[in-house]
DRENDO-1510 file (C-alpha; in Angstrom, 1 decimal, always signed):
<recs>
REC; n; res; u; v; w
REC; 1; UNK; +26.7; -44.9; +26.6 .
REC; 2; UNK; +25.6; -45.4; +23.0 .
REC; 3; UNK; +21.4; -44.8; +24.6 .
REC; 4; UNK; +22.9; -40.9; +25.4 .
REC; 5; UNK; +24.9; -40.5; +22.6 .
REC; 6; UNK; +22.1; -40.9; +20.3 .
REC; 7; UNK; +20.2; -39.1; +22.7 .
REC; 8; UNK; +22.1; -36.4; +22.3 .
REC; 9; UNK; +22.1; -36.4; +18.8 .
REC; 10; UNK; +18.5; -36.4; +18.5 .
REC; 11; UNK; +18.2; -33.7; +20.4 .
REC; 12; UNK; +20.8; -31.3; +18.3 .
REC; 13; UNK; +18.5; -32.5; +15.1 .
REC; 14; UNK; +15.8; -31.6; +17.1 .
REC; 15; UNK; +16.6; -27.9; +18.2 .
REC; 16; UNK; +18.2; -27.5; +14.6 .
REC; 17; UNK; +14.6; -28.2; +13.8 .
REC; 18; UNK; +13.3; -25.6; +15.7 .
REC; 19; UNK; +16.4; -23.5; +14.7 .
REC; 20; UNK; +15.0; -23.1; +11.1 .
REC; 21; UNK; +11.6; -24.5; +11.1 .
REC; 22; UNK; +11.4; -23.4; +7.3 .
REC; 23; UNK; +14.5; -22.7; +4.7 .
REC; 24; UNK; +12.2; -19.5; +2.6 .
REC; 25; UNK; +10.9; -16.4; +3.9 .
REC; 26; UNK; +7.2; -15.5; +2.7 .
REC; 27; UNK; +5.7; -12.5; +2.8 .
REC; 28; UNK; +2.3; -11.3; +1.3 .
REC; 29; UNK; +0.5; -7.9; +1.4 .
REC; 30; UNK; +0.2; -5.0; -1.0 .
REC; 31; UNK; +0.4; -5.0; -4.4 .
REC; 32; UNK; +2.0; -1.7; -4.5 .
REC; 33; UNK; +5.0; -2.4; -2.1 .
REC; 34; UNK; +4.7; -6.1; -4.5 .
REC; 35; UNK; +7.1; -5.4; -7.0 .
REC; 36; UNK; +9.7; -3.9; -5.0 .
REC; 37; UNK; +9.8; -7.0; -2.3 .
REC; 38; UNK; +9.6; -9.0; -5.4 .
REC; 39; UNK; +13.1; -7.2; -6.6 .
REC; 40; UNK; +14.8; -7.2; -3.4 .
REC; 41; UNK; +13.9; -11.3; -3.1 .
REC; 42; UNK; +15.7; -11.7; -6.4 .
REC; 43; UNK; +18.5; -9.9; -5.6 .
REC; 44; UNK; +18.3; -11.7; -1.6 .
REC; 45; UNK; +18.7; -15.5; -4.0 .
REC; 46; UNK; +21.6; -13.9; -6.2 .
REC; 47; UNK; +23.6; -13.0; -3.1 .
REC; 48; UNK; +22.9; -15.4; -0.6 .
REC; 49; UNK; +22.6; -18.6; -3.0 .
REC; 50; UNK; +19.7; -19.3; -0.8 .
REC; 51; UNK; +16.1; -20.1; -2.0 .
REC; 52; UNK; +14.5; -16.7; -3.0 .
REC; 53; UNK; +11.5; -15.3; -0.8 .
REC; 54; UNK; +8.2; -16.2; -1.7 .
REC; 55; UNK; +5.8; -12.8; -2.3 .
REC; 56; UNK; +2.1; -13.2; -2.7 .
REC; 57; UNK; +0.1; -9.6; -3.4 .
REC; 58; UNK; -2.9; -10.1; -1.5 .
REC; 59; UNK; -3.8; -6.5; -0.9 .
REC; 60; UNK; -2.6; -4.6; +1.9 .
REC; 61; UNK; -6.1; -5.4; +4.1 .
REC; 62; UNK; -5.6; -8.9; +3.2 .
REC; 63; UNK; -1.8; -9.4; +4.5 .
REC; 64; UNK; -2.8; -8.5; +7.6 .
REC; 65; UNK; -5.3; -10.6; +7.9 .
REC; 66; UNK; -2.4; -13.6; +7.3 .
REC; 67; UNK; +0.1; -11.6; +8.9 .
REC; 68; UNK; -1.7; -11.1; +12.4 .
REC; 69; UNK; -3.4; -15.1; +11.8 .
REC; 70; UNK; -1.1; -16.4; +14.5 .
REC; 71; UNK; +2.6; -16.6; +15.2 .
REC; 72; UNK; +3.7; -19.9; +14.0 .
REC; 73; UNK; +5.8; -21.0; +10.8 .
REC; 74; UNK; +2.6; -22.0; +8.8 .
REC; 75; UNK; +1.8; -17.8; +9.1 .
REC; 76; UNK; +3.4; -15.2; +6.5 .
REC; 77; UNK; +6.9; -13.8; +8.2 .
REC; 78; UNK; +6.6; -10.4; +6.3 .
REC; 79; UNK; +3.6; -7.8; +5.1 .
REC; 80; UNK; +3.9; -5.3; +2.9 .
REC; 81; UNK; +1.8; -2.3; +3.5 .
REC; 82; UNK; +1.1; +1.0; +1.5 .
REC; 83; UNK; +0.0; +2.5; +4.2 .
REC; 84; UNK; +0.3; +1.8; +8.3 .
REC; 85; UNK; -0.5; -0.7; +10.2 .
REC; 86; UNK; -3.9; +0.2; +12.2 .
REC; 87; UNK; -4.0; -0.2; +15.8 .
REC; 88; UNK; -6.9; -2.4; +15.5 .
REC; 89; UNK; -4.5; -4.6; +13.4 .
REC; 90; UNK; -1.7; -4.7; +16.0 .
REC; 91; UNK; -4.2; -5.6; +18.2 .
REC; 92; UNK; -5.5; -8.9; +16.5 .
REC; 93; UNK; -2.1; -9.7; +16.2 .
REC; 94; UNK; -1.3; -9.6; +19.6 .
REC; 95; UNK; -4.4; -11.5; +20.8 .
REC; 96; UNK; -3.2; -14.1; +18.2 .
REC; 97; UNK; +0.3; -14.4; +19.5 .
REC; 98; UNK; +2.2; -12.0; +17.5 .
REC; 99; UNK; +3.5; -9.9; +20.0 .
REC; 100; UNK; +6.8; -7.8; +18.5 .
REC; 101; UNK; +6.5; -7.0; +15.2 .
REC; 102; UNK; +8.8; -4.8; +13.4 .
REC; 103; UNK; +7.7; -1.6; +11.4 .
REC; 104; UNK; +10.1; -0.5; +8.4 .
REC; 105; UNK; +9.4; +2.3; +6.3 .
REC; 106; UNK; +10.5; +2.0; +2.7 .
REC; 107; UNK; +9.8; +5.0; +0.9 .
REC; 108; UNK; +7.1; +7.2; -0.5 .
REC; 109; UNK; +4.3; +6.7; -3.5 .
REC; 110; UNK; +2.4; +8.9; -4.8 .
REC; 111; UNK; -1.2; +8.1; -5.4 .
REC; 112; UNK; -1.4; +8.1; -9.4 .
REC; 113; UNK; -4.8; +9.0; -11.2 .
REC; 114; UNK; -3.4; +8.5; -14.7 .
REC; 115; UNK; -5.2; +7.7; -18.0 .
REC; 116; UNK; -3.9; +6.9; -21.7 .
REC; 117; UNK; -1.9; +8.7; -23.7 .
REC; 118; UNK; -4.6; +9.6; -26.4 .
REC; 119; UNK; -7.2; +10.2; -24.0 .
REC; 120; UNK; -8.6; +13.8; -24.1 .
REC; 121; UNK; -6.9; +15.3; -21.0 .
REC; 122; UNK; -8.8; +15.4; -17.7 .
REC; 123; UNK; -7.2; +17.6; -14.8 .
REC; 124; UNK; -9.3; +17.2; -11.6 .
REC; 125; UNK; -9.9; +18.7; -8.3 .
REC; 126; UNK; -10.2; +17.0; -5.0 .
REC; 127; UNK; -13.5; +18.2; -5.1 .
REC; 128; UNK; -14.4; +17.2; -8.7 .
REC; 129; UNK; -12.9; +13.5; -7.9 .
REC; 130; UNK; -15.4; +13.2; -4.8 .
REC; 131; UNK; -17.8; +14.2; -7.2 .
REC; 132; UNK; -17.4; +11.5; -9.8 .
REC; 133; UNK; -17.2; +9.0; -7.3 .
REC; 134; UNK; -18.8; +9.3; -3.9 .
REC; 135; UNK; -21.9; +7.5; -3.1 .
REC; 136; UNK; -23.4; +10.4; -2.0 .
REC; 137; UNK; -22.9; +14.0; -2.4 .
REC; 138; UNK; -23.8; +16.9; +0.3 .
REC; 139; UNK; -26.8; +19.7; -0.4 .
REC; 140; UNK; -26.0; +23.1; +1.3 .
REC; 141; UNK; -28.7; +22.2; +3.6 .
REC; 142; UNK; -26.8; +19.4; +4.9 .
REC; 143; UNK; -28.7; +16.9; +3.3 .
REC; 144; UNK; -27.2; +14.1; +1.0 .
REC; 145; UNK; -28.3; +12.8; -2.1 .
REC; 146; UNK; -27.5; +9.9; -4.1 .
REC; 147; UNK; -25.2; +10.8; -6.8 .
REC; 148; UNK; -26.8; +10.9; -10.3 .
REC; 149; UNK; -24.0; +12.4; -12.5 .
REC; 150; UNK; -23.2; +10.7; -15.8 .
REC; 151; UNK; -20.3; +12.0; -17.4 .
REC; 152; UNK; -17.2; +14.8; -16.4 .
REC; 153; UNK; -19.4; +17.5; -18.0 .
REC; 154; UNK; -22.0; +16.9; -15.5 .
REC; 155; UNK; -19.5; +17.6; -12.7 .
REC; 156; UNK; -17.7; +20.0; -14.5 .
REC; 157; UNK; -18.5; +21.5; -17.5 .
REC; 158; UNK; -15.4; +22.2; -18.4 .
REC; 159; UNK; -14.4; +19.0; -18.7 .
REC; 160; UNK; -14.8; +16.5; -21.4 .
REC; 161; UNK; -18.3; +14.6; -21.6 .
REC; 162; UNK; -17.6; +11.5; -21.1 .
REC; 163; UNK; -19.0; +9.1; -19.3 .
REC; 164; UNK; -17.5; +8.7; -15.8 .
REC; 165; UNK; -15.6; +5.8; -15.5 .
REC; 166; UNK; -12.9; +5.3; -12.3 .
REC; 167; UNK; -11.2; +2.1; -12.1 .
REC; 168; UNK; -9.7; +1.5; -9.0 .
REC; 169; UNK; -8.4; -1.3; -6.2 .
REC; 170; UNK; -10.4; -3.6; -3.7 .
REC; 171; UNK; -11.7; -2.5; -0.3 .
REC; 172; UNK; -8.7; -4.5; +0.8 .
REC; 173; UNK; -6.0; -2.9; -0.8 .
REC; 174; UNK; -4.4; -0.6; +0.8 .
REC; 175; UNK; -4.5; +2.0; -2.3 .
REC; 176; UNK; -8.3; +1.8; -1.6 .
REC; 177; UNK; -7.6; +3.1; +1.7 .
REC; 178; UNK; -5.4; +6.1; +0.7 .
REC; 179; UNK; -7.5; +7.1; -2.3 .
REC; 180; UNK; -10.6; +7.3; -0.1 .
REC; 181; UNK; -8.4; +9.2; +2.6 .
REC; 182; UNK; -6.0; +11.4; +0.8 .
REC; 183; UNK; -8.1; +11.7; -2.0 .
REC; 184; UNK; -12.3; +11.8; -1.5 .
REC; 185; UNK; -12.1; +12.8; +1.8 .
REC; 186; UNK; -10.3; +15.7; +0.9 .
REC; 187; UNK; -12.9; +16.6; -1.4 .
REC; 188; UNK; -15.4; +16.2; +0.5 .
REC; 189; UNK; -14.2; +18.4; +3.0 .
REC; 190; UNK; -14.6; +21.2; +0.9 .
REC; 191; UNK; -18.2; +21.3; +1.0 .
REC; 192; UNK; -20.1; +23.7; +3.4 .
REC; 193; UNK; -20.7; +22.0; +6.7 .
REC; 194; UNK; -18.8; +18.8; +6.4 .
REC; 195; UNK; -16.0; +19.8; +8.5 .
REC; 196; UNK; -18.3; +20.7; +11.5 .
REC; 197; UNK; -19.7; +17.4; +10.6 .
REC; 198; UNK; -16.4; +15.7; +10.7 .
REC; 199; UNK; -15.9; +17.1; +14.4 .
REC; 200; UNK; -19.4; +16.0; +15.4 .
REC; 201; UNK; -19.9; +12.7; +14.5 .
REC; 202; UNK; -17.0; +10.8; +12.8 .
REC; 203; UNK; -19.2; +7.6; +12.0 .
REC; 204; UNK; -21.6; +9.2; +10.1 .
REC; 205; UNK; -18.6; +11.6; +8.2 .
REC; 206; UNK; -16.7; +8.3; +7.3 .
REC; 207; UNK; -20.4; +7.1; +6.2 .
REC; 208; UNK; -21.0; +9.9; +3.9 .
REC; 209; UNK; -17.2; +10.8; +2.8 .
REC; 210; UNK; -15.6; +7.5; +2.0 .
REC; 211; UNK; -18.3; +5.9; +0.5 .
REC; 212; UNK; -17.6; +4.8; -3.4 .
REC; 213; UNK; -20.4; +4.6; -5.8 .
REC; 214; UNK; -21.7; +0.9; -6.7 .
REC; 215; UNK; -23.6; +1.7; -10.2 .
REC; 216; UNK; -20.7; +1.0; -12.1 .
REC; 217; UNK; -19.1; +4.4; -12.4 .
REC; 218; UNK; -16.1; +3.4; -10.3 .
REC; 219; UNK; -15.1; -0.1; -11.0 .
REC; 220; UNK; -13.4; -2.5; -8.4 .
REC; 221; UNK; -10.4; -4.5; -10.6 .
REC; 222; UNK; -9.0; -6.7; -8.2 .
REC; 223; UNK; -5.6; -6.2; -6.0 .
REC; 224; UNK; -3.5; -6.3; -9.7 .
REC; 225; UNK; -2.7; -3.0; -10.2 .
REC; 226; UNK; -0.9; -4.4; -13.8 .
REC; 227; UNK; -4.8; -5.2; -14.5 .
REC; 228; UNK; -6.0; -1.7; -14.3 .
REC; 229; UNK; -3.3; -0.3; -16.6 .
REC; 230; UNK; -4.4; -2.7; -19.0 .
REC; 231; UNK; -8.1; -1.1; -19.2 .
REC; 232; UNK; -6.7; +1.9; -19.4 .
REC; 233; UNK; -4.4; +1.1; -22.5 .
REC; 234; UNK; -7.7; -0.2; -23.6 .
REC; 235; UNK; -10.2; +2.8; -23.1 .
REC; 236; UNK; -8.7; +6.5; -23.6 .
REC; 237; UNK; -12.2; +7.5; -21.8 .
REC; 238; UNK; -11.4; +5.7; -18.6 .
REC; 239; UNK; -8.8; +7.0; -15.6 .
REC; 240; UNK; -7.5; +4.4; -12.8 .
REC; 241; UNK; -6.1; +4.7; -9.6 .
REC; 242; UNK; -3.0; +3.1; -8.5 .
REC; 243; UNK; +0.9; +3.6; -7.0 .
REC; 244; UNK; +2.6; +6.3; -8.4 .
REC; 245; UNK; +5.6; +3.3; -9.5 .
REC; 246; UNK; +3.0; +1.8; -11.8 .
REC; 247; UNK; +2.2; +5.3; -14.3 .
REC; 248; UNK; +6.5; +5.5; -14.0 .
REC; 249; UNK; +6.4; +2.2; -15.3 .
REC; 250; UNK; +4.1; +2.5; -17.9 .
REC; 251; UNK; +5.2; +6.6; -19.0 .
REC; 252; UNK; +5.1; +5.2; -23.0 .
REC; 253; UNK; +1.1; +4.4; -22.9 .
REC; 254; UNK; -0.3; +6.1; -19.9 .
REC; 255; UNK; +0.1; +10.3; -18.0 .
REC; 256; UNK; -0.9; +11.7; -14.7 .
REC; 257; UNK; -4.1; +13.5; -14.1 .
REC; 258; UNK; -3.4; +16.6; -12.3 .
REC; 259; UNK; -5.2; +17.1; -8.3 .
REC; 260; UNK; -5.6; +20.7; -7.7 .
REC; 261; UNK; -3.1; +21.6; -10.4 .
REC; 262; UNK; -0.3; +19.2; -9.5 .
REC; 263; UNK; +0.7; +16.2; -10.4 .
REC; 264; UNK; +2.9; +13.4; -8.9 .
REC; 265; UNK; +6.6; +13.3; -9.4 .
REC; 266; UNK; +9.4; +12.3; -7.0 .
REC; 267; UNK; +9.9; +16.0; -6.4 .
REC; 268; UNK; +6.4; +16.8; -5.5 .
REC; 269; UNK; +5.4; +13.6; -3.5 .
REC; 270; UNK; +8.4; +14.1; -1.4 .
REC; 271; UNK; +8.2; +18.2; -1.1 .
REC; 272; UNK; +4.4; +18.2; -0.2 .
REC; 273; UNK; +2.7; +19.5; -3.1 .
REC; 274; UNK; +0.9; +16.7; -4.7 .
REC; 275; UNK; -1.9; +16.2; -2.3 .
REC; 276; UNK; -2.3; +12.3; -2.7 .
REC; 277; UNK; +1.3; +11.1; -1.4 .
REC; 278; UNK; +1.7; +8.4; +1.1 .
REC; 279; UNK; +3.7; +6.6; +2.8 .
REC; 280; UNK; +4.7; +2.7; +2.4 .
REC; 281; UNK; +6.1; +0.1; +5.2 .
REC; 282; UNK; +6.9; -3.9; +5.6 .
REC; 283; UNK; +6.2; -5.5; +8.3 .
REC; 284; UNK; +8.6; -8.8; +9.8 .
REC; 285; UNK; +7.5; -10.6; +12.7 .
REC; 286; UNK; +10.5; -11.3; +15.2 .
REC; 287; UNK; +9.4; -14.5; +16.3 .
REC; 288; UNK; +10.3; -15.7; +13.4 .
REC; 289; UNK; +14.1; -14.4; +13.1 .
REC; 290; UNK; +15.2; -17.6; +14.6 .
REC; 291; UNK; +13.3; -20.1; +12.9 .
REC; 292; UNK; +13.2; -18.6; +9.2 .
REC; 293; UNK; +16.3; -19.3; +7.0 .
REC; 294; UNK; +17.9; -15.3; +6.3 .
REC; 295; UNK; +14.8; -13.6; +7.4 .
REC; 296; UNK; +17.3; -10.7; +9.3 .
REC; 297; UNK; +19.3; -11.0; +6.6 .
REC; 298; UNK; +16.7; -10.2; +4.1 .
REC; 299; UNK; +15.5; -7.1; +5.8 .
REC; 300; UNK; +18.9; -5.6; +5.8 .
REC; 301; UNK; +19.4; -6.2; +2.3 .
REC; 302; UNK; +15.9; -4.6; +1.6 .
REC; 303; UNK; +17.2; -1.8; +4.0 .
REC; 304; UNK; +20.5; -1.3; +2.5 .
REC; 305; UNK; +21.5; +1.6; +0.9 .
REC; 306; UNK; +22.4; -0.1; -2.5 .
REC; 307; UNK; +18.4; -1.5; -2.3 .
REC; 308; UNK; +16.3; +1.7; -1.0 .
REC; 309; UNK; +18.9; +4.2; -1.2 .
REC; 310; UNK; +18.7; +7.0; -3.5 .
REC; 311; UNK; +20.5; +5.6; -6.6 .
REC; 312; UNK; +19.2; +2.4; -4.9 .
REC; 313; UNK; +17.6; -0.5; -7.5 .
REC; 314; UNK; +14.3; +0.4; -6.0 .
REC; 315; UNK; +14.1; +3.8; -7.2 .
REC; 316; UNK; +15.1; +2.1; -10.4 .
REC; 317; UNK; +11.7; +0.3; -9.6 .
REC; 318; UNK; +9.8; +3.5; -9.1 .
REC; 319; UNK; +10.1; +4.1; -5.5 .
REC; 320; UNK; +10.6; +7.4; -3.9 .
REC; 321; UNK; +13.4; +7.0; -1.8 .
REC; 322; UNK; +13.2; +8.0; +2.0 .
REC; 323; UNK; +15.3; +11.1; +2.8 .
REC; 324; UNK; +18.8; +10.3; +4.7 .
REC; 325; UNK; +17.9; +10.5; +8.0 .
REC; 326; UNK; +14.6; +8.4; +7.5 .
REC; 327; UNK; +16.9; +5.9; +5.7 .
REC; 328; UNK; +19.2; +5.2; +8.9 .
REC; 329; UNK; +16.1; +4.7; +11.0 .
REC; 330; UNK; +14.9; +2.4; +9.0 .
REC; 331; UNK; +18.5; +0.6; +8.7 .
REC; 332; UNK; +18.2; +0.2; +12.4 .
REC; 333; UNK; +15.0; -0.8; +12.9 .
REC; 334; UNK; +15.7; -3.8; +10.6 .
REC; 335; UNK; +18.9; -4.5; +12.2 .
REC; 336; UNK; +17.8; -4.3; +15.5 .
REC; 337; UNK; +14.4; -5.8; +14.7 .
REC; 338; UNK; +12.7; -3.1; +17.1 .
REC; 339; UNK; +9.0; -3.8; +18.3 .
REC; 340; UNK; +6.7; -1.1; +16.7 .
REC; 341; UNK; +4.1; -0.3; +19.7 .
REC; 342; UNK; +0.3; -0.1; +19.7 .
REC; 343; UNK; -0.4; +3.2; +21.3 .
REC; 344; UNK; +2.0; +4.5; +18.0 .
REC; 345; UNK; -0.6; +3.9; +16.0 .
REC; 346; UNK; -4.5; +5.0; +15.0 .
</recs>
């Protein structure tokens, strides 16, 4: 009798074990969507009295990588993501074991290209950014050529001659990804034949559109955004690309650069007009809701109206909070911990 009573006892501390294989959530990913996980952790301790999520800004690219490693404790629980998860992601996830994942929209950013306050003022186009930065650059007889300009004058001369210098994220960050989409690409497509080229062959458009120069014009600065407002503070000549949270942030030493006459504001992220808006997610596997200490509880406080609402503490943050229909949806998708599915996404 005593044999199964401590057989029976080892076996509840056993499948308690197993119950909550680890007492704190962590989560890596973006370094945009970094500071407001990082907020909504610190508020998750406060309230719970539990021990406060561990967040690690790896890059967007790079949280997925650890995300879709494998599905056991020893793997991240959460990703953050400015942009969406890519099918070929979901796909290494699965064949790694990480079968339902859950997709949560947070809210919207818009793409900053800002530079310091006493810089001379340069307001770009879509085409003038592709200009400054691409790799290449297309001849109207459908040739391309390396690109040899210097300084803004040379791709504008209306604008200031200085010396071209872009400083902007990794390859893995997912601000990379967006600037080369909603930014580059969009400039290159206003040049004559690249949108039949686009339709043709999308390898060699992708080749020719979205690649960045590597002669020191645009500068790679790591996946900390804080890093690139620092070199900005520190050359008025320079403009940087980064999250539209970061330039609210720092409004006392840095402003916007205008695309195509706009620039990015709550109001014209959200209403369309400012070309380089995106949006942001997180990403919880739901394997793990049973053996993570508060990881359900977690996303509904990230999900919670007081969090991501529209007087939420995020927007205090500089998120662009999701309209109130796309704010329910996301409610329920925490709560319910619904499986995002592969043929959903590109």
């Amino acid at each position: 009798m005593k044999q199964l009573t401590l057989a029976v006892a080892l076996g509840l501390v056993a499948a308690s074990g197993v119950a909550q294989a680890r007492d704190s959530i962590e989560i890596v990913g973006s370094s945009t969507v970094f500071p407001f996980s990082t907020a909504v952790a610190e508020q998750f301790a406060k309230k719970s009295g539990g021990a406060a999520p561990k967040v690690e800004s790896t890059g967007t690219g790079g949280g997925m990588k650890l995300f879709c490693a494998g599905a056991g404790i020893e793997t991240p629980d959460i990703t953050n993501a400015s942009r969406r998860m890519k099918k070929g992601e979901m796909e290494t996830c699965i064949k790694n074991g990480v079968t339902d994942v859950t997709e949560i929209k947070i809210g919207y950013d818009g793409l900053a290209i800002a530079q310091s306050k006493t810089g001379e003022p340069i307001n770009l186009t879509a085409r003038e950014l592709f200009l400054a930065v691409a790799k290449e650059i297309p001849m109207p007889d459908g040739t391309f050529v390396p690109n040899t300009y210097q300084t803004w004058k040379d791709v504008n001369p209306d604008l200031p001659a200085h010396e071209i210098e872009v400083i902007g994220p990794p390859p893995t960050s997912g601000t990379r990804d967006s600037f080369v989409e909603l930014g580059i690409e969009k400039g290159c497509l206003m040049f004559q034949g690249i949108p039949a080229l686009k339709k043709k062959d999308e390898k060699m458009f992708k080749e020719k559109c979205h690649t960045l120069r590597e002669d020191g014009k645009f500068v790679e600065a790591g996946e900390n955004d804080n890093l690139i407002v620092q070199k900005l503070q520190a050359n008025p000549k320079a403009v940087g690309v980064f999250g539209y949270s970061f330039l609210e942030q720092n409004a006392d030493s840095l402003k916007a650069v205008s695309i195509n006459g706009v620039v990015p504001t709550p109001e014209t992220v959200i209403g369309g007009q400012y070309p380089m808006a995106r949006s942001m997610f997180i990403y919880a596997k739901n394997s793990h809701a049973g053996q993570v200490a508060g990881l359900k509880e977690f996303l509904t406080e990230f999900t919670s109206d007081a969090a991501m609402g529209a007087d939420g503490y995020l927007a205090d943050k500089g998120l662009i909070p999701l309209p109130a229909g796309d704010l329910k949806a996301s409610q329920d998708a925490a709560a319910n911990m619904k499986t995002v599915s592969v043929s959903s996404l590109k």
